[in-house]
DRENBALUM-711644 format. One record per residue (C-alpha): x, y, z. Coordinates in steps of 0.1 Angstrom, whole numbers, plus 5000, padded with zeros to 4 digits. Layout:
N
u=X | v=Y | w=Z
...
This chain:
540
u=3482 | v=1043 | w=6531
u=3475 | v=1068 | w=6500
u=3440 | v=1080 | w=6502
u=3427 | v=1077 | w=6467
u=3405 | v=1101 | w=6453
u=3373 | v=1104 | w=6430
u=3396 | v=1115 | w=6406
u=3420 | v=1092 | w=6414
u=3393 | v=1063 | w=6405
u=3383 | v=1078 | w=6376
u=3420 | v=1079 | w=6364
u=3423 | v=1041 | w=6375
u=3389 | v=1031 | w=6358
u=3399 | v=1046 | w=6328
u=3437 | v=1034 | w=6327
u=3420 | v=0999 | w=6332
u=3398 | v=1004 | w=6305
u=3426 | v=1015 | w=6282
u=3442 | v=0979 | w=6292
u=3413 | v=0961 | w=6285
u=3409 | v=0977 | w=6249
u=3432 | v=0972 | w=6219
u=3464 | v=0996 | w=6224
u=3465 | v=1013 | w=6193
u=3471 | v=1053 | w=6187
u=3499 | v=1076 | w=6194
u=3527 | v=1062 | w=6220
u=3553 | v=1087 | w=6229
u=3578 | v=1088 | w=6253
u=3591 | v=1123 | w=6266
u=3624 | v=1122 | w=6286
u=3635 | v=1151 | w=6307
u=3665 | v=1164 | w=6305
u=3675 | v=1191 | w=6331
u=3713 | v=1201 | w=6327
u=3739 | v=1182 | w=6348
u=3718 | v=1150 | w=6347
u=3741 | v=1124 | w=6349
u=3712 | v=1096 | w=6352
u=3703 | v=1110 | w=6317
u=3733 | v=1103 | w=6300
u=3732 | v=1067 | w=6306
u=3693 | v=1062 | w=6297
u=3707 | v=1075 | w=6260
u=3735 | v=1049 | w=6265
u=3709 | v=1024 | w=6271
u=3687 | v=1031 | w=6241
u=3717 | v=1036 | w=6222
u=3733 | v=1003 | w=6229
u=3697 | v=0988 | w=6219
u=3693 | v=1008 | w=6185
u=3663 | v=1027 | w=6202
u=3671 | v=1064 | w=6198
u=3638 | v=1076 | w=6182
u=3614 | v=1049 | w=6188
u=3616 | v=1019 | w=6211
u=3590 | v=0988 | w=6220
u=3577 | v=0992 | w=6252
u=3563 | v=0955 | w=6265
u=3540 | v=0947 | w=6296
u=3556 | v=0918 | w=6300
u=3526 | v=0896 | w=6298
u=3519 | v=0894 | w=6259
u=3512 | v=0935 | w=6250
u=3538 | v=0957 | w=6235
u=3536 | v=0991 | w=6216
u=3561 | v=1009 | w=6199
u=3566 | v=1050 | w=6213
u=3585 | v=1075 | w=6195
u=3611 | v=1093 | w=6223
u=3610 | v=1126 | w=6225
u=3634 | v=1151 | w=6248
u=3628 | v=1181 | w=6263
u=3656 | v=1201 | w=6276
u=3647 | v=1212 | w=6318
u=3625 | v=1196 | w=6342
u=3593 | v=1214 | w=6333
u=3559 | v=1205 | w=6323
u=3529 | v=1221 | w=6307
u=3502 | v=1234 | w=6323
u=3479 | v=1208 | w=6305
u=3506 | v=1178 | w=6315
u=3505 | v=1193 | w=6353
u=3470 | v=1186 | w=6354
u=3469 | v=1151 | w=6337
u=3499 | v=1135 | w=6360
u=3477 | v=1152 | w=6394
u=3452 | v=1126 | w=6381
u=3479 | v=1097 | w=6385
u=3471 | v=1074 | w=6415
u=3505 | v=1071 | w=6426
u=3516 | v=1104 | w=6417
u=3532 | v=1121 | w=6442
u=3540 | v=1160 | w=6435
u=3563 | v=1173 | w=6459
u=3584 | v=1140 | w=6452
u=3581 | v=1151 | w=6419
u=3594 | v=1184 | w=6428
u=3624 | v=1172 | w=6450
u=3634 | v=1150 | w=6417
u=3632 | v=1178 | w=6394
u=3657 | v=1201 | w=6421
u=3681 | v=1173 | w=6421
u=3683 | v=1165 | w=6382
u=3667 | v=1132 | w=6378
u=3661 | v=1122 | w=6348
u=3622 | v=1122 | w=6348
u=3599 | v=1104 | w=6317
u=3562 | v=1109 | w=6307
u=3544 | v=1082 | w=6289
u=3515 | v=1100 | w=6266
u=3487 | v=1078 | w=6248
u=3472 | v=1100 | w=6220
u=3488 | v=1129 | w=6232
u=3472 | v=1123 | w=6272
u=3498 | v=1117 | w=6298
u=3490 | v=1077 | w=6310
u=3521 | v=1074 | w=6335
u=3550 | v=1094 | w=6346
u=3578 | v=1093 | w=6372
u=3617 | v=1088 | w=6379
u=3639 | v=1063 | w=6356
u=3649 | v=1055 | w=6387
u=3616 | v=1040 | w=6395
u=3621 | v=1012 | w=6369
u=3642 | v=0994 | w=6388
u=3638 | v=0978 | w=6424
u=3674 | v=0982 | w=6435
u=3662 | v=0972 | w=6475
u=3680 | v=0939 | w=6471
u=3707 | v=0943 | w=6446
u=3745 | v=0940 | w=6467
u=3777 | v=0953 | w=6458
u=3803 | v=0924 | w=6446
u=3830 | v=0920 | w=6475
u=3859 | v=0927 | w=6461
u=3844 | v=0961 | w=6457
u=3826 | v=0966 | w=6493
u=3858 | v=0943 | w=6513
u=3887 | v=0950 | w=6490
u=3915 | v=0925 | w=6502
u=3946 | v=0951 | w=6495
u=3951 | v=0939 | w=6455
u=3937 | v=0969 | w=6444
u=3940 | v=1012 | w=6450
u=3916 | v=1031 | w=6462
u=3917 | v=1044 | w=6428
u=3912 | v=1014 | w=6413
u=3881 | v=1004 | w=6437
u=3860 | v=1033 | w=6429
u=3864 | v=1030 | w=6395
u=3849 | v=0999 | w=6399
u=3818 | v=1010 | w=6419
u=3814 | v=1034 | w=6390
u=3816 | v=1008 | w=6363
u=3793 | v=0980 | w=6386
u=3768 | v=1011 | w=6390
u=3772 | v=1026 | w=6354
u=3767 | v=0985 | w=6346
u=3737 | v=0978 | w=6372
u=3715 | v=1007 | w=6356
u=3722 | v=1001 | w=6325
u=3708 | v=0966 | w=6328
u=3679 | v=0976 | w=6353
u=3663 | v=1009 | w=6341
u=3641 | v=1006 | w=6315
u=3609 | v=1023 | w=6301
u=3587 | v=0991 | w=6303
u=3578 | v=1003 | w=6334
u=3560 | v=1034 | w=6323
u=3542 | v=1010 | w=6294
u=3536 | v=0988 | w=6328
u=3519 | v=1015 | w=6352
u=3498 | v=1029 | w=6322
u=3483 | v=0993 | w=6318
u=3479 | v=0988 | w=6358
u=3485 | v=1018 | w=6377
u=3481 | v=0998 | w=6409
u=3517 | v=0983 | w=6402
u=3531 | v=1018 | w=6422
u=3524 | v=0997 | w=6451
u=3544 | v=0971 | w=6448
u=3572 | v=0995 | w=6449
u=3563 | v=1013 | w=6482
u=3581 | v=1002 | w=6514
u=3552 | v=0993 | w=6531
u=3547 | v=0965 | w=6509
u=3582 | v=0958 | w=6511
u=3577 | v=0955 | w=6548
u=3552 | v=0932 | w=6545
u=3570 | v=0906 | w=6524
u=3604 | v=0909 | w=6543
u=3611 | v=0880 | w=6573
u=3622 | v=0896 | w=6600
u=3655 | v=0888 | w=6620
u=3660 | v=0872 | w=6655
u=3673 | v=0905 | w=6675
u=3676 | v=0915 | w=6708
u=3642 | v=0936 | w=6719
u=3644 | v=0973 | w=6720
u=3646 | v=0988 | w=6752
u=3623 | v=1015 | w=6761
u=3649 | v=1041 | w=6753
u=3676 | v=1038 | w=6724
u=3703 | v=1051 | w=6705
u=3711 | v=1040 | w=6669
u=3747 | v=1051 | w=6655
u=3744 | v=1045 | w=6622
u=3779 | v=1048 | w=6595
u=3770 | v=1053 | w=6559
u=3786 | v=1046 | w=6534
u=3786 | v=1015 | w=6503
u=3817 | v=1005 | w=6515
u=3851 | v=1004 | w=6522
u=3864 | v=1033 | w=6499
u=3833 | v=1054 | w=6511
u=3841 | v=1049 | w=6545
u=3863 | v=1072 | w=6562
u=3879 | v=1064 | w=6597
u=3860 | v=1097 | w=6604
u=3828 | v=1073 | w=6609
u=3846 | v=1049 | w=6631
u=3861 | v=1079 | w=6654
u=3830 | v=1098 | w=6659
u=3811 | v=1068 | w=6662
u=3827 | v=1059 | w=6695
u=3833 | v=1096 | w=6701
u=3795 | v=1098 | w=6707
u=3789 | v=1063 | w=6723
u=3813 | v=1068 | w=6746
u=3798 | v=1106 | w=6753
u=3757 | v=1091 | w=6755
u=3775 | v=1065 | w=6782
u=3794 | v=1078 | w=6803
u=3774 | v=1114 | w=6805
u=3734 | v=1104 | w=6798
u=3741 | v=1067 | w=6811
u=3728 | v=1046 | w=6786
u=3735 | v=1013 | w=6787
u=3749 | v=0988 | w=6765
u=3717 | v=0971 | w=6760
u=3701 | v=1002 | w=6747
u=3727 | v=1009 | w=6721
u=3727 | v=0996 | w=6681
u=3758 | v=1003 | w=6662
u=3756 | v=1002 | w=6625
u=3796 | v=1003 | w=6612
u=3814 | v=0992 | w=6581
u=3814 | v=0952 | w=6576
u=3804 | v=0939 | w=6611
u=3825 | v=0906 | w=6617
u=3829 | v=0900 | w=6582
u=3869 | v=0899 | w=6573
u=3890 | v=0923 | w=6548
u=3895 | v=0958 | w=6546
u=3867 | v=0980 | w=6560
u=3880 | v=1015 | w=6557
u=3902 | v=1045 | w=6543
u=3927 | v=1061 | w=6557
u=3950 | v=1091 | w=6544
u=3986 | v=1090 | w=6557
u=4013 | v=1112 | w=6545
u=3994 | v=1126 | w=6518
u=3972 | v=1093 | w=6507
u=3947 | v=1068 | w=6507
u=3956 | v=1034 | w=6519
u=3926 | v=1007 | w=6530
u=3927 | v=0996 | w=6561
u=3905 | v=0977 | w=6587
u=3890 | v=1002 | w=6615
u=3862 | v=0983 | w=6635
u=3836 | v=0995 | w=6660
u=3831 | v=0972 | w=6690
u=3798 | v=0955 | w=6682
u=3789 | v=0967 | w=6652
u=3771 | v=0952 | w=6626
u=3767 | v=0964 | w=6590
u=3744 | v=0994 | w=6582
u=3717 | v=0980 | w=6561
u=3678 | v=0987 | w=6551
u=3673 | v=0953 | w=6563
u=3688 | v=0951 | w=6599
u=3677 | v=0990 | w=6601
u=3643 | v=0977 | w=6596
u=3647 | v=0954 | w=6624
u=3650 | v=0977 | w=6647
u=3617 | v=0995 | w=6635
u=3601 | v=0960 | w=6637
u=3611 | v=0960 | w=6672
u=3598 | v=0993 | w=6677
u=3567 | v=0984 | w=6665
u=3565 | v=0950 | w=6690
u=3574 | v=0974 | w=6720
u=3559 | v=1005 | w=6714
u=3563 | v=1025 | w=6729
u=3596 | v=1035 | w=6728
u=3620 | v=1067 | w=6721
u=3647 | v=1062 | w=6697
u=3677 | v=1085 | w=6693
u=3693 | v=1079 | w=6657
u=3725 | v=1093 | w=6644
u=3740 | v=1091 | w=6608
u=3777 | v=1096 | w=6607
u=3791 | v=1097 | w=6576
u=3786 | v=1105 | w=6540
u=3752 | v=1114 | w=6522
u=3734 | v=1118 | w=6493
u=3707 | v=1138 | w=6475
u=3692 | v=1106 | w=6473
u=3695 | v=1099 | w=6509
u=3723 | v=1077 | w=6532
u=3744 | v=1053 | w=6514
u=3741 | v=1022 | w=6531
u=3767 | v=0991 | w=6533
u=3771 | v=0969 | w=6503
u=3738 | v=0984 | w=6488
u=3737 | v=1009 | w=6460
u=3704 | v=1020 | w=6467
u=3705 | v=1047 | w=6491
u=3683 | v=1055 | w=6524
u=3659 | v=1080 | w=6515
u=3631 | v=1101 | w=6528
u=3602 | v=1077 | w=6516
u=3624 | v=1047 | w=6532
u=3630 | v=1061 | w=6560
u=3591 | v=1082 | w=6566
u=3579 | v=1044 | w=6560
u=3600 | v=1025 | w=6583
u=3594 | v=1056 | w=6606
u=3559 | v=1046 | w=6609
u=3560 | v=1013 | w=6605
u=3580 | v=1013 | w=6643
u=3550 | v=1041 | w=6656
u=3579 | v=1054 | w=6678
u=3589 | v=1084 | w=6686
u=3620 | v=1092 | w=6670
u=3644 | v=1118 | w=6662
u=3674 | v=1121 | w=6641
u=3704 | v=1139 | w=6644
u=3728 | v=1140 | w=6608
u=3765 | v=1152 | w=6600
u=3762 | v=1141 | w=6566
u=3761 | v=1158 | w=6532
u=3727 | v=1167 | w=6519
u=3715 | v=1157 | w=6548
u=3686 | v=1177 | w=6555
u=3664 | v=1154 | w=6525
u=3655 | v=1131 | w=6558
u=3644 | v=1162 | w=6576
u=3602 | v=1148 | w=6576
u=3611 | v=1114 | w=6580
u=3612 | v=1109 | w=6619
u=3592 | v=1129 | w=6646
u=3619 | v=1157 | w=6642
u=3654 | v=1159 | w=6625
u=3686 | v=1184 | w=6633
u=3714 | v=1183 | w=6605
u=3745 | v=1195 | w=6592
u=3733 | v=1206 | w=6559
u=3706 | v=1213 | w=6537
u=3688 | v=1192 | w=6514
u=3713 | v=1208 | w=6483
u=3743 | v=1217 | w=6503
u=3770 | v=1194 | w=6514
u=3788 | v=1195 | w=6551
u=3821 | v=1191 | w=6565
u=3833 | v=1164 | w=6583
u=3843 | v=1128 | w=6567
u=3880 | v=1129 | w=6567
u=3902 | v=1102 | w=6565
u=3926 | v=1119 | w=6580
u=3929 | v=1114 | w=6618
u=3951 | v=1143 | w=6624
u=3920 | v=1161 | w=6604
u=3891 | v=1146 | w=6629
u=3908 | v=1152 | w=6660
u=3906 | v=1191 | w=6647
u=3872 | v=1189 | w=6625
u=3847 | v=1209 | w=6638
u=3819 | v=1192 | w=6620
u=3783 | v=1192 | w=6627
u=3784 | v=1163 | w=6647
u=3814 | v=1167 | w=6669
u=3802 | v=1204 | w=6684
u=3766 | v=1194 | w=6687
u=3779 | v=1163 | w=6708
u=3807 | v=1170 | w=6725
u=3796 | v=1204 | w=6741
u=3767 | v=1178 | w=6761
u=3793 | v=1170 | w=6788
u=3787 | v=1179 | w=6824
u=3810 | v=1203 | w=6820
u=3804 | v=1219 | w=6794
u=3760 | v=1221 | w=6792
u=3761 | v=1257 | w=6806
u=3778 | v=1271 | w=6771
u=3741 | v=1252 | w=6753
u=3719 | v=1261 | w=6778
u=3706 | v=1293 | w=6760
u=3673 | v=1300 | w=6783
u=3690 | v=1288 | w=6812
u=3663 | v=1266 | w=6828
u=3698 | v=1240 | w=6832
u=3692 | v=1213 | w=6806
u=3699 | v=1210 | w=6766
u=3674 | v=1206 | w=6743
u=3684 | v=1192 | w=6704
u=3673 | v=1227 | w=6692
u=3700 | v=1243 | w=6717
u=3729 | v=1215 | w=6709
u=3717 | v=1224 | w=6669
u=3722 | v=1264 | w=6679
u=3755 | v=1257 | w=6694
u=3762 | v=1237 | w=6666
u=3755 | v=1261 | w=6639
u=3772 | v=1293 | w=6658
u=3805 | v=1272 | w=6666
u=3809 | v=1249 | w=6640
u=3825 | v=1248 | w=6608
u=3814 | v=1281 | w=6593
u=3809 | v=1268 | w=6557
u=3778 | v=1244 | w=6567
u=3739 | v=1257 | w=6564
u=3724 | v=1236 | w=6590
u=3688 | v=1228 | w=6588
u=3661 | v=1209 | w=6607
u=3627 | v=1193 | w=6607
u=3612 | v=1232 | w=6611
u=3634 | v=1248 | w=6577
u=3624 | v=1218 | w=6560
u=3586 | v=1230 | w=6568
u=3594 | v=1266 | w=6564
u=3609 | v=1255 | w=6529
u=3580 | v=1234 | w=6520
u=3556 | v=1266 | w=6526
u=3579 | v=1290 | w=6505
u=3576 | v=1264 | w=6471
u=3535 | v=1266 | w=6480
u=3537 | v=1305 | w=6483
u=3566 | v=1322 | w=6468
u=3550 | v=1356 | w=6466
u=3556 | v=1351 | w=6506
u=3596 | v=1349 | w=6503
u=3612 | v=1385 | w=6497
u=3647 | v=1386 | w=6482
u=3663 | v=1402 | w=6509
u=3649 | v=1411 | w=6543
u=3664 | v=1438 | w=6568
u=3684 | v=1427 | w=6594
u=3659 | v=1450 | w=6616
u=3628 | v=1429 | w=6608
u=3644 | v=1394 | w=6616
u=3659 | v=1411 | w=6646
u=3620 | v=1421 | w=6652
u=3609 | v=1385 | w=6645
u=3636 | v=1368 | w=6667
u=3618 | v=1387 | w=6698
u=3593 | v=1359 | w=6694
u=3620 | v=1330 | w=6692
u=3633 | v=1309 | w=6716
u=3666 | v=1320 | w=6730
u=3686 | v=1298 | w=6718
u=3675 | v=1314 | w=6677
u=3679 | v=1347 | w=6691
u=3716 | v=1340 | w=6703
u=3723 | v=1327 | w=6671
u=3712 | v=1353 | w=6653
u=3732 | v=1378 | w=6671
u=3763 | v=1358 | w=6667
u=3758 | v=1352 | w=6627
u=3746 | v=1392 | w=6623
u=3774 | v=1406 | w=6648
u=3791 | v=1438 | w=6630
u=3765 | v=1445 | w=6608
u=3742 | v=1476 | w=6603
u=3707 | v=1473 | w=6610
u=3694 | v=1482 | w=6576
u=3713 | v=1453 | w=6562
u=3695 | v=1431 | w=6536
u=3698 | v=1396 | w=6544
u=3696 | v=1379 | w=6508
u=3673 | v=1349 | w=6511
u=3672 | v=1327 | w=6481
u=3691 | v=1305 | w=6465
u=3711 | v=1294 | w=6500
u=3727 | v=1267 | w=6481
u=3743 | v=1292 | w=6454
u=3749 | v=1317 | w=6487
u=3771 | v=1285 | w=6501
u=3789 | v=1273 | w=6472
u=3800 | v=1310 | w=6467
u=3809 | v=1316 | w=6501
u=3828 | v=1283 | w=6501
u=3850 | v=1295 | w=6478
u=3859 | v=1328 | w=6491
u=3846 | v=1335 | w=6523
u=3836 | v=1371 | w=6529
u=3811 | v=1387 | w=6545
u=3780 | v=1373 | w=6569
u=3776 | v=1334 | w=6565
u=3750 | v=1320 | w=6539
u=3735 | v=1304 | w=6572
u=3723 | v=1338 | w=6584
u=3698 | v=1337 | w=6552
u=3688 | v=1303 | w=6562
u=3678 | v=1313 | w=6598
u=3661 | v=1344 | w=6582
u=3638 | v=1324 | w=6565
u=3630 | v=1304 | w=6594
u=3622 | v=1336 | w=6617
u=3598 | v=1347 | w=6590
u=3581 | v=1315 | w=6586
u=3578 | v=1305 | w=6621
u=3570 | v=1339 | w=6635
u=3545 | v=1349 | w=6606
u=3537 | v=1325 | w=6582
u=3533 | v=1292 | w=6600
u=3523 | v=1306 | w=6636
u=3496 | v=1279 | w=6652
u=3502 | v=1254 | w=6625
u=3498 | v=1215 | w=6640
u=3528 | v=1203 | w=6623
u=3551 | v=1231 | w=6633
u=3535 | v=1230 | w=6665
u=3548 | v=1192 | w=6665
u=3581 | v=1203 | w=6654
u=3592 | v=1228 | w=6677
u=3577 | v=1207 | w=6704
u=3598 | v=1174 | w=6696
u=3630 | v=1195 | w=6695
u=3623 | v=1217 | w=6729
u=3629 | v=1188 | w=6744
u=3655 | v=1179 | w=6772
u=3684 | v=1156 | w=6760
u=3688 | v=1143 | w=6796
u=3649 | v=1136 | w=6800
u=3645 | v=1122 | w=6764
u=3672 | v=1100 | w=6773
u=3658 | v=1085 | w=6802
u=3644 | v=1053 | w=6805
């Protein structure tokens, strides 16, 4: 529930005021445009195809209209006076603002006599929570190429948001700032009817495969879908009853996947036993559940591909992201924790109770091949953090040797013997990050490899270990370089020499959790959550 401040009423009195008077005066619209904003290409499309390049009517819908002259603005950045007027927004929530400025959206201020009256994503414009793909594109019957197919989820998306963004919205939330709401998942929640499903038991697992459909859905997701089910059974014991399996198209009939043999891409249908498609709606079931059985500890995996924007999710083109998921998350008041292979996956790391994943919020991951000559040798995120969880095998995780596995030890293990190329992250980078935006002057460029070897002293064992593997061979004095990681990956991707972009990333963790962010509740929370035994969190 947002806590509204006094100057949060103010802002509301006075935007109601404004609705209630005559709305004359200066209308502007200012549209964002950082470079490689793709979003921002097609909101110029839009007002192209409507003859409303430099001034376009902006309508409430319920009888008022203005007309605002459209301005651009080449980057993300605002004004120091613009800063302060959105902060007086309602609904405005800065570091969502933030994380849309780092991943190019294509962002819009509203000003009324030169005063900004509302502000947020294009995006926003559009309620996308119920809008399905067409079948032929999701369940393609074997008429079309792959080829073909995703050019057809790029014209039905290219389509879709041409029809459904607009800038009435802005006009909208200016007039009634108390519309934000409507949008939130909360109120979503409330509206939805829930479906008849089988109560939660008191411990769960949820596999979830992403993707929109069959062309984004490798036979990777199938493999280490059952891969992993097959590992949580027969090692942890859970039960049938306490699995869910989110996977491709359920019972429904066509093609479900893609598969590469001899050098291409053929569709092809690759079920899951059980499975039913990976939707907000039946994913919100299970939090519904949740919330009628509480309490109850829920083990979620994503398998599959990812987002900036969050998890792709079957037949929907809106995507599963952090404000989804943090509401659902709460909604269910369980305790839950997540465990990701896919790209850009760490943008979910504050949804759930604690997160572990292969990549950061910016970076992409390996894994996803459609290939399974490729999977049976992939050493993604989600294979080495699994599979080394056998009987067998727990004494090469156990890093402080107390004879269980903890999800920061299987994420250790993960990141030392993985695919090299990923930057793994987790709930406690994602705070670490947070704290660096708030207090840059508190992130060097480069730190000797003596003082993180100094901080590490104070790290669990299992940091420490991975520390020495990713610094092995080099000199003490060392500088490990620690901005930009995304930049430090992309280049490293493409010719890889010298220590791993990840050792940066871990870096910054030592320094935030040995010095910065020492006693902190919600780091306290964090490390605690992921300390914990897989064995014990597993049993019922």
């Amino acid at each position: 529930m947002r806590i509204w401040t006094t100057v949060g009423f103010l802002a509301l009195f006075a935007a109601q005021a404004m609705a209630q008077s005559t709305d004359s005066g200066d209308w502007r619209i200012t549209l964002l445009k950082p470079q490689g904003c793709s979003a921002c290409t097609l909101v110029e499309e839009s007002l192209k195809r409507k003859g409303n390049l430099q001034r376009v009517a902006l309508s409430d819908g319920r009888g008022a209209e203005v007309t605002a002259a459209v301005e651009r603005r080449q980057g993300s950045s605002l004004t120091e006076e613009e800063w302060q007027q959105v902060l007086t927004l309602p609904y405005f929530d800065k570091p969502q603002w933030q994380l849309q400025a780092s991943e190019r959206a294509a962002q819009v201020l509203l000003k009324h006599d030169g005063r900004v009256v509302a502000a947020g994503n294009i995006a926003d414009s559009a309620d996308l929570r119920s809008v399905t793909f067409p079948d032929d594109l999701t369940l393609p019957l074997g008429s079309g190429s792959v080829e073909s197919v995703r050019a057809g989820y790029s014209s039905f998306f290219s389509g879709l948001f041409l029809r459904s963004w607009n800038l009435d919205w802005f006009y909208r939330l200016a007039r009634d700032p108390a519309l934000a709401a409507s949008r939130r998942m909360d109120a979503w929640m409330a509206q939805r009817s829930p479906a008849a499903v089988a109560p939660l038991q008191p411990v769960n697992v949820i596999l979830m495969s992403t993707g929109n459909g069959a062309v984004d859905n490798p036979i990777f997701n199938a493999i280490r879908s059952e891969e992993i089910q097959q590992l949580l059974t027969t090692e942890f014991g859970v039960m049938p009853a306490q699995l869910r399996v989110f996977h491709g198209s359920g019972e429904q009939r066509g093609f479900n996947a893609v598969e590469q043999t001899r050098g291409a891409l053929r569709f092809v249908r690759r079920d899951v036993p059980g499975a039913q498609p990976f939707r907000l709606q039946s994913l919100a079931d299970v939090f519904e559940q949740a919330r009628r059985q509480a309490p109850t500890r829920n083990l979620f995996v994503l398998i599959g591909h990812g987002g900036p924007d969050g998890a792709p999710m079957w037949g929907q083109p809106a995507a599963l992201g952090p404000e989804e998921l943090l509401a659902l998350h709460r909604h269910g008041n369980s305790d839950d924790v997540l465990v990701s292979g896919n790209c850009f996956g760490g943008v979910l790391a504050q949804a759930m109770s604690c997160g572990f994943f292969g990549a950061r919020p910016d970076t992409v991951a390996t894994g996803c091949q459609a290939d399974a000559a490729e999977v049976a040798q992939s050493k993604d995120y989600l294979h080495v953090f699994f599979s080394v969880l056998s009987k067998a095998r727990r004494h090469q995780v156990d890093a402080d040797g107390n004879g269980q596995v903890s999800f920061d030890e299987a994420h250790w293990y993960a990141t030392q013997y993985g695919d090299e190329r990923n930057i793994t992250y987790s709930t406690v980078d994602a705070l670490a990050e947070a704290y660096f935006e708030q207090h840059p002057d508190a992130l060097p460029a480069e730190l000797p490899l003596t003082e993180a070897r100094q901080l590490a002293a104070g790290a669990p064992a299992a940091e420490r270990a991975a520390l020495q593997t990713l610094s092995a061979g080099l000199d003490a004095s060392y500088p490990i370089p620690m901005r930009d990681l995304a930049a430090q990956g992309a280049r490293w991707t493409e010719r890889p020499q010298g220590p791993r972009p990840m050792l940066g990333q871990l870096a910054r963790r030592l320094l935030y959790t040995q010095r910065f962010g020492k006693g902190t509740a919600s780091l306290a929370r964090a490390q605690d959550c992921g300390s914990r035994a897989l064995d014990s969190f597993l049993t019922q």
